[in-house]
MARBA-3410 file (N, C-alpha, C, O; in Angstrom, 1 decimal):
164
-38.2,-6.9,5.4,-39.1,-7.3,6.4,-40.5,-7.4,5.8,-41.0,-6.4,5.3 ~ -41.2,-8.5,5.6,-42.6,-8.8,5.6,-43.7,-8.1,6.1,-43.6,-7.8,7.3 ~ -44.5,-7.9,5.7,-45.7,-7.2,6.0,-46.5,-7.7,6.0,-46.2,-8.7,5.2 ~ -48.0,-7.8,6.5,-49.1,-8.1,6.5,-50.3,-6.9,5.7,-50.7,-5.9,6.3 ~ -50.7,-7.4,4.5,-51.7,-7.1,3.8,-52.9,-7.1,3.6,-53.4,-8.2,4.0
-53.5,-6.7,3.2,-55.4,-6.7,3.2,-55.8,-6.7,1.8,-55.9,-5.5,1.3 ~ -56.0,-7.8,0.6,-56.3,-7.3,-0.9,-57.9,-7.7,-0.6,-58.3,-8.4,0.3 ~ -58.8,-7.0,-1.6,-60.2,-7.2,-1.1,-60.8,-7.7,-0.3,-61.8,-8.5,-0.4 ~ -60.4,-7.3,0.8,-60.8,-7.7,1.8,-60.2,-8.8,2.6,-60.3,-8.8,3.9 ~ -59.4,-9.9,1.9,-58.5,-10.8,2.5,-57.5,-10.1,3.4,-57.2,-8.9,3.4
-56.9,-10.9,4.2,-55.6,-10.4,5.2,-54.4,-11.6,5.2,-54.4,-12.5,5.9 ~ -53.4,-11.3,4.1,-52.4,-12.2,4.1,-50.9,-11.6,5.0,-50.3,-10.5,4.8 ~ -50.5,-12.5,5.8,-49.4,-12.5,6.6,-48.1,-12.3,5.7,-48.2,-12.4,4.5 ~ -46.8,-11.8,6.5,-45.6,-11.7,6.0,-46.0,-11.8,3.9,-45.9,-12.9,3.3 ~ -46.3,-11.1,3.6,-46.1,-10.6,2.7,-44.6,-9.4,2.0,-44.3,-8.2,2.3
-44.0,-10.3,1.3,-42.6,-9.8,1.4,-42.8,-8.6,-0.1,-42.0,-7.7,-0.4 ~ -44.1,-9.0,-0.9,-43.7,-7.9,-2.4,-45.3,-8.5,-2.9,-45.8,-9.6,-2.6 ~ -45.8,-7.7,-3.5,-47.3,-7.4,-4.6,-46.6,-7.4,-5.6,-45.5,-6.8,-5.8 ~ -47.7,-8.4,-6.7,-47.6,-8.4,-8.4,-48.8,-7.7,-8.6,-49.7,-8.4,-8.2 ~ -49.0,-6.6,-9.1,-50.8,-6.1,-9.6,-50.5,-6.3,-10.9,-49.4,-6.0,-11.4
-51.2,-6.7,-11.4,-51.4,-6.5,-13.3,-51.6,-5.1,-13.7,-52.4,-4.4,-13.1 ~ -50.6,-4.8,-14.7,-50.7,-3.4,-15.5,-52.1,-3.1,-16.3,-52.5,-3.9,-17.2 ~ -52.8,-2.2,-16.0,-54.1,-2.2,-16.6,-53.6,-1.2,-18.0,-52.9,-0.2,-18.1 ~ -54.4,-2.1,-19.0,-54.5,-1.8,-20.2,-53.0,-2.2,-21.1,-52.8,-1.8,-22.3 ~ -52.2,-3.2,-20.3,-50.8,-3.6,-21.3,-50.7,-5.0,-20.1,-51.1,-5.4,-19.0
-49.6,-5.1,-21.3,-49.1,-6.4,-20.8,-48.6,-6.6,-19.4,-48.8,-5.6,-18.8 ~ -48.3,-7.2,-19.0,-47.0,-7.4,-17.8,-47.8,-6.9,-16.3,-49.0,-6.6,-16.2 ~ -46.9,-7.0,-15.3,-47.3,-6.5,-13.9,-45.8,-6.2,-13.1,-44.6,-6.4,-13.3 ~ -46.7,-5.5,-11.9,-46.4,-3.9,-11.4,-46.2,-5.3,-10.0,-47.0,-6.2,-9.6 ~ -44.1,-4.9,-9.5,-44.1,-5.5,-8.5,-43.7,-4.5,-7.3,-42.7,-3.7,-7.4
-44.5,-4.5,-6.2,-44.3,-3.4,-5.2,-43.5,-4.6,-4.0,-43.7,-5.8,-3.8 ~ -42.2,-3.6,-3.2,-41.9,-4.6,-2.5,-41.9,-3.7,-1.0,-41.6,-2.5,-0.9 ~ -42.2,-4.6,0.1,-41.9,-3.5,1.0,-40.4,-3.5,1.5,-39.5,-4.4,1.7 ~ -40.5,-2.1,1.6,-38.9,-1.3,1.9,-38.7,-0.6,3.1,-38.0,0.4,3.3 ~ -39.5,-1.2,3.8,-39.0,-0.5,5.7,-37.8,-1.0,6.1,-37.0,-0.2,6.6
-37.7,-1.6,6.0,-36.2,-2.2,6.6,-34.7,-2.1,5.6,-33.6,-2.7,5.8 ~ -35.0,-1.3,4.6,-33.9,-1.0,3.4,-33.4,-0.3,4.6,-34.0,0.1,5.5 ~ -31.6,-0.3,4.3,-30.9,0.9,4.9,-29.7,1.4,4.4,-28.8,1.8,5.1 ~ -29.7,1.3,2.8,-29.0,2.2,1.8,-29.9,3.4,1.9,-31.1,3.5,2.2 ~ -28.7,4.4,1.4,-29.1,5.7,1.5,-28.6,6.1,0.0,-27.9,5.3,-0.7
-28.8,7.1,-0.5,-28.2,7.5,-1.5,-26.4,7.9,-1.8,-25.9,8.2,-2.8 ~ -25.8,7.9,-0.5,-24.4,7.8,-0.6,-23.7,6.6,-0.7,-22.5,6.5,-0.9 ~ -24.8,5.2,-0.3,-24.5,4.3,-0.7,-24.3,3.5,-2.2,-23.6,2.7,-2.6 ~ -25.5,4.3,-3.0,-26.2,4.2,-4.8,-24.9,5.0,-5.8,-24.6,6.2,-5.7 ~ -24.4,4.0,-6.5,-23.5,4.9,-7.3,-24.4,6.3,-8.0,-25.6,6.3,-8.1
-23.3,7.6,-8.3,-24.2,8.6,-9.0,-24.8,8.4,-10.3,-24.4,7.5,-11.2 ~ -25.6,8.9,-10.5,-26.7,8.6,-11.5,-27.0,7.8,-11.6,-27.2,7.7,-12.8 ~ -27.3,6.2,-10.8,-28.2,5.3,-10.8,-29.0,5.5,-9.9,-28.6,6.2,-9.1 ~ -30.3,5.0,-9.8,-31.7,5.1,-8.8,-32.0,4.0,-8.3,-31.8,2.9,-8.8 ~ -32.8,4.1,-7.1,-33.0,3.0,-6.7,-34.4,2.9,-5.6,-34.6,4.0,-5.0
-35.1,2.2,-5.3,-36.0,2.6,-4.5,-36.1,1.8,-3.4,-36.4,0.6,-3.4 ~ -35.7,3.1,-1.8,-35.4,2.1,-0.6,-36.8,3.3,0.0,-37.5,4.2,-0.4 ~ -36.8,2.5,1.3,-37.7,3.2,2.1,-38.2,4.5,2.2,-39.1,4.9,2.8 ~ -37.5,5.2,1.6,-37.6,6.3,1.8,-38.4,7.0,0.0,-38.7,8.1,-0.4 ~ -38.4,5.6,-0.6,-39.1,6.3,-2.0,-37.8,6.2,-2.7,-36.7,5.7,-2.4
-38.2,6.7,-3.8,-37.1,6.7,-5.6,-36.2,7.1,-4.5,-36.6,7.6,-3.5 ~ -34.8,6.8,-4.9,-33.5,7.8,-4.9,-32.2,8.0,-5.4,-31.4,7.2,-5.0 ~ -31.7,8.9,-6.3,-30.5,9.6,-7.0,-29.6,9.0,-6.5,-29.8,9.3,-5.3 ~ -28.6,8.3,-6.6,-26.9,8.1,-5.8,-26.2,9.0,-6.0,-26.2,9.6,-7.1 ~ -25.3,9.3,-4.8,-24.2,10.5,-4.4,-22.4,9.5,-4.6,-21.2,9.9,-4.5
-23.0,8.2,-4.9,-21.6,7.5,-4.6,-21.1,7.7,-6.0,-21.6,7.4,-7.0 ~ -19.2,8.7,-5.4,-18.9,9.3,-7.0,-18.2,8.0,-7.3,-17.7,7.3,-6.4 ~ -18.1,7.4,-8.8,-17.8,6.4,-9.6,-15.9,7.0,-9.9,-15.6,7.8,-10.7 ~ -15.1,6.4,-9.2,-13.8,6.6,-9.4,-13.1,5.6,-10.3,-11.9,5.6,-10.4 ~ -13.4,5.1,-10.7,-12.9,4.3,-11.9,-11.6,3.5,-11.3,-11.5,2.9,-10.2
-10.8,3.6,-12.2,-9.4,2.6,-11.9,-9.2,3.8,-11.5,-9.5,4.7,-12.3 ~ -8.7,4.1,-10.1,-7.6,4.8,-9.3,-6.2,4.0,-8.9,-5.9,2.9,-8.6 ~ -5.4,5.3,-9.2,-4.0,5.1,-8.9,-3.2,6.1,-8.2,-3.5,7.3,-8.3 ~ -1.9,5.6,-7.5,-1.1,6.6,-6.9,0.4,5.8,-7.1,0.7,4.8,-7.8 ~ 1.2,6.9,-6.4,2.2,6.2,-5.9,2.8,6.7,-4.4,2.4,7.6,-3.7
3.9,5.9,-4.4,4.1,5.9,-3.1,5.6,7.3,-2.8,4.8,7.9,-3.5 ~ 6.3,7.8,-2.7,7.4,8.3,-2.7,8.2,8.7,-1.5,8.6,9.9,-1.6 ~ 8.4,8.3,-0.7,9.1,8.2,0.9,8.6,7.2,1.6,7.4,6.9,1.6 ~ 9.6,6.6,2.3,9.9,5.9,3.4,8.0,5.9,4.0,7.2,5.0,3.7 ~ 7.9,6.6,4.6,6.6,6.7,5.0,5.3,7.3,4.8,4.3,7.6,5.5
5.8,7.3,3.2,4.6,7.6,2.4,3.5,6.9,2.0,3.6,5.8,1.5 ~ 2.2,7.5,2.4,0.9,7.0,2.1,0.1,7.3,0.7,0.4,8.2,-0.1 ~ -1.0,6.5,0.7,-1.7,6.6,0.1,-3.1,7.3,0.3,-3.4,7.1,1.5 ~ -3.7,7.7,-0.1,-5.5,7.8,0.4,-6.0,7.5,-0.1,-5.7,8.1,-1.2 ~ -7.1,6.6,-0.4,-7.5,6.1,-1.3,-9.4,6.9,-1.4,-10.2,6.5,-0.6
-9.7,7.6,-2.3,-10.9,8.4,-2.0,-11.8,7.6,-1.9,-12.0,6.4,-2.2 ~ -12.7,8.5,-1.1,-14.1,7.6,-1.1,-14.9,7.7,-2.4,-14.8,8.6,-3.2 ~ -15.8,6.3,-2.8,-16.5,6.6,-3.7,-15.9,4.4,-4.0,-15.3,3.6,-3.4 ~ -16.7,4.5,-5.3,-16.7,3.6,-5.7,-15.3,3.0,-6.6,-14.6,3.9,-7.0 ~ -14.9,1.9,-6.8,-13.7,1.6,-7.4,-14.0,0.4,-8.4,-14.7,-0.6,-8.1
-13.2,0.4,-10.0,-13.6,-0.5,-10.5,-12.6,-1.9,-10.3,-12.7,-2.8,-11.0 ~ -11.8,-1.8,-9.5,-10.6,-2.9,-9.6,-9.5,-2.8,-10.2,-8.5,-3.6,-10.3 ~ -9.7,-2.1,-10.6,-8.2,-1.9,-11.8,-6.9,-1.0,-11.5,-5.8,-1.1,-12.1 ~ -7.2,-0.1,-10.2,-6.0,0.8,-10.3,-5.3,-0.2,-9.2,-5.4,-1.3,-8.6 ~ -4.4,0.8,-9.5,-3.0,0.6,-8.0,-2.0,1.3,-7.5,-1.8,2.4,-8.1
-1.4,1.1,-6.5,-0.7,2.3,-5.7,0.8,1.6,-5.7,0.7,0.6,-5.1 ~ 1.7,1.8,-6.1,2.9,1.7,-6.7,4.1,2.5,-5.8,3.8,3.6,-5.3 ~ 5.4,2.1,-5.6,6.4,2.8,-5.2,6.9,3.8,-6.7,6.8,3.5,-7.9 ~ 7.4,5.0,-6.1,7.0,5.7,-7.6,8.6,5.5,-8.3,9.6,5.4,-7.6 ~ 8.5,5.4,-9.1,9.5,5.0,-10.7,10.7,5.4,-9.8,11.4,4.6,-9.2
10.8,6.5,-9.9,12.4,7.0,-9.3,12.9,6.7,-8.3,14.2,6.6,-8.2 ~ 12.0,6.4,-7.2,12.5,5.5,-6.1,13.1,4.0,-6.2,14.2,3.5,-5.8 ~ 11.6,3.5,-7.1,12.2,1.9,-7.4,13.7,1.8,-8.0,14.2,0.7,-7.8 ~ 14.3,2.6,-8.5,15.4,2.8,-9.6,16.2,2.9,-8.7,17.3,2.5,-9.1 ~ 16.1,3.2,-7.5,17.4,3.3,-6.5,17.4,2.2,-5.4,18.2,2.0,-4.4
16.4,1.4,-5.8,16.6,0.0,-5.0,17.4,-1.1,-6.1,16.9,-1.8,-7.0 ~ 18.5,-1.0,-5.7,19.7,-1.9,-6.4,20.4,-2.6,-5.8,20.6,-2.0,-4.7 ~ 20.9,-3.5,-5.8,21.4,-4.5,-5.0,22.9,-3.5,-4.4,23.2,-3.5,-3.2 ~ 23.4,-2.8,-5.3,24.7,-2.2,-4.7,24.7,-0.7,-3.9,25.6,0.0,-3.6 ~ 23.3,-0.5,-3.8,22.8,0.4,-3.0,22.4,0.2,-1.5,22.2,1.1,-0.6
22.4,-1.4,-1.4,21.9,-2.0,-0.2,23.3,-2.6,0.5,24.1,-3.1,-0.2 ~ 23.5,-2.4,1.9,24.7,-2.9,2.1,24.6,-4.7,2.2,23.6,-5.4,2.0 ~ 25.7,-4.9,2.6,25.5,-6.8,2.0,24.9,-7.1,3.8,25.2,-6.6,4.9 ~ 24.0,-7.9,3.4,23.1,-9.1,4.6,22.1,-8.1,4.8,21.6,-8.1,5.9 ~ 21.7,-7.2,3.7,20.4,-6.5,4.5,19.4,-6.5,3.0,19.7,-5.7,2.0
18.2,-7.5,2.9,17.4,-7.2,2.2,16.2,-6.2,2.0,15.5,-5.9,3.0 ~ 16.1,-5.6,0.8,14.6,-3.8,1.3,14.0,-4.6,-0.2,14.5,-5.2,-1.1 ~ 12.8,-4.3,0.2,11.6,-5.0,-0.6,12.1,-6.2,-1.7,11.7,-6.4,-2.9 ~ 12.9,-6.8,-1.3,13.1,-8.2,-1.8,14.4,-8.0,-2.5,14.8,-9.0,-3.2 ~ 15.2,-6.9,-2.4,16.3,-7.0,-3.2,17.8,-7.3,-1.9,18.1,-6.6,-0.9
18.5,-8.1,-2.3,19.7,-8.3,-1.3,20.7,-7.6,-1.5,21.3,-7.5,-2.6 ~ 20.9,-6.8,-0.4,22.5,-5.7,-0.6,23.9,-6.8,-0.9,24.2,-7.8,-0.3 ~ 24.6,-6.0,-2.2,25.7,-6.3,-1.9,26.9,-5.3,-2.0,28.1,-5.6,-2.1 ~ 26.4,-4.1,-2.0,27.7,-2.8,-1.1,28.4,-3.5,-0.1,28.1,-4.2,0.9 ~ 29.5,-3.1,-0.7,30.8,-3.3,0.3,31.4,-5.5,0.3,32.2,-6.1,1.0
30.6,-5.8,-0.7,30.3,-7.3,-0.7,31.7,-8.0,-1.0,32.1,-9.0,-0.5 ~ 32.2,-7.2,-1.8,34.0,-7.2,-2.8,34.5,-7.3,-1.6,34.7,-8.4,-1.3 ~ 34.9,-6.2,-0.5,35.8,-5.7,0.1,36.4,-7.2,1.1,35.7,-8.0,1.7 ~ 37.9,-7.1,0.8,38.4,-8.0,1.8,39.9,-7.8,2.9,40.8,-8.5,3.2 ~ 39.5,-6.5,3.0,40.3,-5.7,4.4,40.0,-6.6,5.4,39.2,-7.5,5.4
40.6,-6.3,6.1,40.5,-7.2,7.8,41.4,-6.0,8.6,42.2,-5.2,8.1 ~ 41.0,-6.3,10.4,41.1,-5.0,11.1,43.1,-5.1,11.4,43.7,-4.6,12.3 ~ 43.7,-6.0,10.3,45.3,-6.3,10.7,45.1,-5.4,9.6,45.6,-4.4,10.2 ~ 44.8,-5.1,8.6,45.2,-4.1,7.3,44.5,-2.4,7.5,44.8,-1.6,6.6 ~ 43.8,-2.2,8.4,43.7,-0.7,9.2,44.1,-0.2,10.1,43.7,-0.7,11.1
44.8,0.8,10.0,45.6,1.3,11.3,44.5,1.7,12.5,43.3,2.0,12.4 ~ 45.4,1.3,13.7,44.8,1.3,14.8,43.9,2.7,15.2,44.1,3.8,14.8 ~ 42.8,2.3,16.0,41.9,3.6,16.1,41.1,4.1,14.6,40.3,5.0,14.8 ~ 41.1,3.5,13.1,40.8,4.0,12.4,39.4,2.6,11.8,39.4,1.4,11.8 ~ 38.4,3.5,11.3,37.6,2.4,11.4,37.4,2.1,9.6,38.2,2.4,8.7
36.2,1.6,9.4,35.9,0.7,7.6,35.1,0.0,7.7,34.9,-0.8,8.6 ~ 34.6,0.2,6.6,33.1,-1.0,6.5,33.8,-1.8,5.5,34.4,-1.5,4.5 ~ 33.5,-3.0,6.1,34.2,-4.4,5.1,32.6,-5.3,4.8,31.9,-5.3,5.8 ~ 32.1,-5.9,3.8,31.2,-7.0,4.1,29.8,-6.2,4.3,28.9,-6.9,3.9 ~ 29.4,-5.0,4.8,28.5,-4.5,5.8,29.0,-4.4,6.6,28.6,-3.2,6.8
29.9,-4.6,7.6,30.5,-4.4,8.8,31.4,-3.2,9.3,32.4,-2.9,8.7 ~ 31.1,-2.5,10.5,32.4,-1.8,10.3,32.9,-2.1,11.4,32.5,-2.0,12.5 ~ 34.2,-2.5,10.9,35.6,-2.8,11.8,36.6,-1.6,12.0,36.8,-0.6,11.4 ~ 37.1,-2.2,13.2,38.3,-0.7,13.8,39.7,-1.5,13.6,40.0,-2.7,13.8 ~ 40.2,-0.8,13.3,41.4,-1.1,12.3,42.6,-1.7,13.8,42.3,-1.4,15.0
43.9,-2.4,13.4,44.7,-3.1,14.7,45.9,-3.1,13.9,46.7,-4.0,14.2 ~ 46.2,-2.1,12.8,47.6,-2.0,12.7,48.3,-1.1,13.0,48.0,0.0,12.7 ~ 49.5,-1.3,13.8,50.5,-0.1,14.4,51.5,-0.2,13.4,52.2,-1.1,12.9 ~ 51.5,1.3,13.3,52.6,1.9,12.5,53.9,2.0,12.9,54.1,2.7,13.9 ~ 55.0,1.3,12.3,56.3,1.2,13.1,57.0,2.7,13.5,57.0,3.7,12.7
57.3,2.8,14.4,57.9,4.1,14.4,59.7,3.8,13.8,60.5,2.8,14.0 ~ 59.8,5.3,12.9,60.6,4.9,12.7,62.2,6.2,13.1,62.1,7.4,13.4 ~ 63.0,5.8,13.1,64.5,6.9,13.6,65.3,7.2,12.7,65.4,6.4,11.8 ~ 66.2,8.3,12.7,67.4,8.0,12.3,68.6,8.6,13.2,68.3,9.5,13.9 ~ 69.6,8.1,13.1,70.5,8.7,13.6,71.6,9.6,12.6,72.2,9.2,11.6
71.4,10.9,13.2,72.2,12.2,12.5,73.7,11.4,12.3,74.4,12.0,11.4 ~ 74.1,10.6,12.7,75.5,11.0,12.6,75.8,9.5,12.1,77.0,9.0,12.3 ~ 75.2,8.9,11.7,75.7,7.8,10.9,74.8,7.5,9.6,75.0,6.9,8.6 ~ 73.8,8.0,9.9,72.9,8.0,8.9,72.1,7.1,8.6,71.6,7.0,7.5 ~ 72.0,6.2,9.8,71.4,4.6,9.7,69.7,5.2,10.1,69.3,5.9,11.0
68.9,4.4,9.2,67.7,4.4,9.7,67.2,3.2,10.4,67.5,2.1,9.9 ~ 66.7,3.2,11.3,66.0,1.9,12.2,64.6,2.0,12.3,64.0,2.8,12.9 ~ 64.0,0.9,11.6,62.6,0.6,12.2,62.5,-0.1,13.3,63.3,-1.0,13.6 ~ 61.5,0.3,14.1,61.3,-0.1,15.3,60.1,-1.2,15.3,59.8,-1.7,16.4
END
């Protein structure tokens, strides 16, 4: 925000910053007004300075560099600290997990982070080749089985067996 100034006596409008000449060297001194700054020092990385309204000030913002995590459960998070970041980390599903996303770990028609199941993908049962009441996963699927078991007899006194 601009200010209005007074230099010997003059009165200049919206005045946004002063150059005074350095007395006795080269160069000049630029003053800017800083009413309207609204960094604070948790905004200033640490150990750089800076000068807002409030005068010089130290930064509290801690410098985290490349940060990294990983991930390890279903509904595992990350936190990512406060503070500054240089771009470089990353947060990752962690090693041992990724290793168990395999295609034959996934049942078939169900894709988990880009990999397609093919458990059970071989199988070519049908519910005529499982006895009835008994169930199986064929494909991904599970089917209840529709084969009856013949009953079978004999007769004691001739010795004939009969399937039924």
């Amino acid at each position: 925000m601009a200010k209005s100034v007074i230099i010997n006596g003059v009165a200049y409008e919206n005045v946004p910053s002063v150059e005074i000449p350095l007395h006795n060297e080269e160069g000049t001194a630029t003053f800017y007004e800083t009413s309207g700054d609204t960094a604070s020092a948790n905004d200033i990385l640490a150990t750089k300075t800076a000068h807002i309204s409030g005068g010089s000030t130290t930064g509290q913002m801690t410098n985290n560099g490349a940060v990294s995590g990983t991930i390890s459960a279903v509904a595992g998070q990350y936190t990512v600290p406060a503070g500054y970041h240089n771009g470089s980390g990353k947060v990752e599903i962690d090693s041992t997990e990724q290793a168990k996303i395999i295609a034959g770990n996934i049942k078939t028609g169900v894709t988990v982070l880009g990999v397609s199941g093919t458990f059970t993908a071989d199988a070519d049962a049908t519910a005529a080749y499982i006895y009835t009441g008994k169930t199986a996963y064929v494909n991904g699927s599970k089917i209840t089985g529709q084969l009856t078991v013949p009953s079978v007899s004999q007769d004691a006194t001739t010795k004939v067996l009969s399937i039924e």
